[in-house]
C-alpha positions in Angstrom: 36.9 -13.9 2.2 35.9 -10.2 1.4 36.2 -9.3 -2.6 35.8 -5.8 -3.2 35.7 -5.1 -7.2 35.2 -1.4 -8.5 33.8 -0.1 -11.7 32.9 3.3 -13.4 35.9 4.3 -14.3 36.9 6.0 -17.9 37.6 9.3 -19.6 36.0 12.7 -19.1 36.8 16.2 -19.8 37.7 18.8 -16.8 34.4 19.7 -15.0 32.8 16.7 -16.1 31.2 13.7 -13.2 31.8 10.0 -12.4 30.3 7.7 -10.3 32.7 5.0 -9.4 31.5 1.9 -7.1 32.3 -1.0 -5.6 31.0 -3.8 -4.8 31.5 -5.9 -2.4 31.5 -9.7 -1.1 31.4 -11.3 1.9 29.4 -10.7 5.3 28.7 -8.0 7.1 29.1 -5.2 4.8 27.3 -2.9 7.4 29.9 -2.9 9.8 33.1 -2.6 7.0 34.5 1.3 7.1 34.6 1.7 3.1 37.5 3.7 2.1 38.3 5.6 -1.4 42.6 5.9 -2.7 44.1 6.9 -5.8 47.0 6.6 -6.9 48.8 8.7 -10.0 52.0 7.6 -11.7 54.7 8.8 -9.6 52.6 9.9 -6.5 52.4 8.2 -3.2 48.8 6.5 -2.7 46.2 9.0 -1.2 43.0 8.5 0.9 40.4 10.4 -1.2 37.5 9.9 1.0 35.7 6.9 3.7 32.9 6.2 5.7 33.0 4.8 8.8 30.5 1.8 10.2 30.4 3.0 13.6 29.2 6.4 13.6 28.3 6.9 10.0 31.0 9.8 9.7 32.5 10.3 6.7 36.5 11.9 5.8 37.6 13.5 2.5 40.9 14.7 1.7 41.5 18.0 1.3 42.0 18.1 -2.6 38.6 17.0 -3.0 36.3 18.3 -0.6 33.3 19.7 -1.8 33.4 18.1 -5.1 33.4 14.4 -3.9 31.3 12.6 -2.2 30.8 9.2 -0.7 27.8 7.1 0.5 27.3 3.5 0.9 24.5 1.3 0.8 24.1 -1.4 2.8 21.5 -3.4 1.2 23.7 -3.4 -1.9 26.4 -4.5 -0.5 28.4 -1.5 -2.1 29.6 1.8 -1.8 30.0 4.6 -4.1 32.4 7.8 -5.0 30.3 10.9 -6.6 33.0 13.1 -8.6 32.2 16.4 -9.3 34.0 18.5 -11.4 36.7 16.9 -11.7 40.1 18.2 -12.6 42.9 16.6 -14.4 44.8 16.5 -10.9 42.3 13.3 -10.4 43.9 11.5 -13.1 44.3 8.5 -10.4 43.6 4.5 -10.5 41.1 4.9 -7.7 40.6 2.1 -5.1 38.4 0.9 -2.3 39.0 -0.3 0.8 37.5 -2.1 3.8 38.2 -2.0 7.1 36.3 -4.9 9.1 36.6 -3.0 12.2 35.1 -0.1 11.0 37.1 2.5 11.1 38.1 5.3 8.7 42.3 6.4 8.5 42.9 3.0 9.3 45.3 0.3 7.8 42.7 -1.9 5.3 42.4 -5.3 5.4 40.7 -5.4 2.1 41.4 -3.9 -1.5 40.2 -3.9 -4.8 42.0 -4.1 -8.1 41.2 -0.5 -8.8 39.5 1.2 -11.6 41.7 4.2 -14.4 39.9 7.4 -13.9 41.5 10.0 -16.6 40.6 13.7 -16.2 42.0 15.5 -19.8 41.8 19.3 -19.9 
């Protein structure tokens, strides 16, 4: 059983940086695509970014290209989400996924319980 559980979460001003991550359970982690969503009150659930297993490529969504980024480490069983100047269009409970086929844009197999990320301006 794969148990994905996310943290690094809270409150910063517009501009400011998080580091969210998320650990994660069960064997083998190398070969899980890890995926980023958020989800804001009212909004349908968005893939923010994901890195594949098979060819190490890596997918962010338009509204945060070049201020996001994702890597994922192996040996620690866990992947992480850089957010750079952040806006308070980020305002989002952000969760990860894994896909155990390892494939990015895919339908998940496993999700975390998500962690509040609020962006005030």
């Amino acid at each position: 059983q794969v148990q994905l559980v996310e943290s690094g979460g809270g409150l910063v001003q517009a501009g400011g940086s998080l580091r969210l991550s998320c650990a994660a359970s069960g064997r083998p982690f190398s070969l899980y695509a890890m995926g980023w969503f958020r989800q804001a009150p009212g909004k349908e659930r968005e893939e923010v970014s994901c890195i594949s297993s098979r060819d190490r490529s890596i997918f962010y969504g338009d509204s945060v290209k070049g201020r996001f980024i994702i890597s994922k480490d192996n040996a620690k069983n866990t992947v992480y989400l850089q957010m750079n100047s952040l806006k308070p269009e980020d305002t989002a409970v952000y969760y990860c996924a894994a896909d155990v086929f390892g494939r990015c844009l895919s339908t998940y197999h496993h999700w975390g319980q998500g962690t509040q990320v609020t962006v005030s301006s």
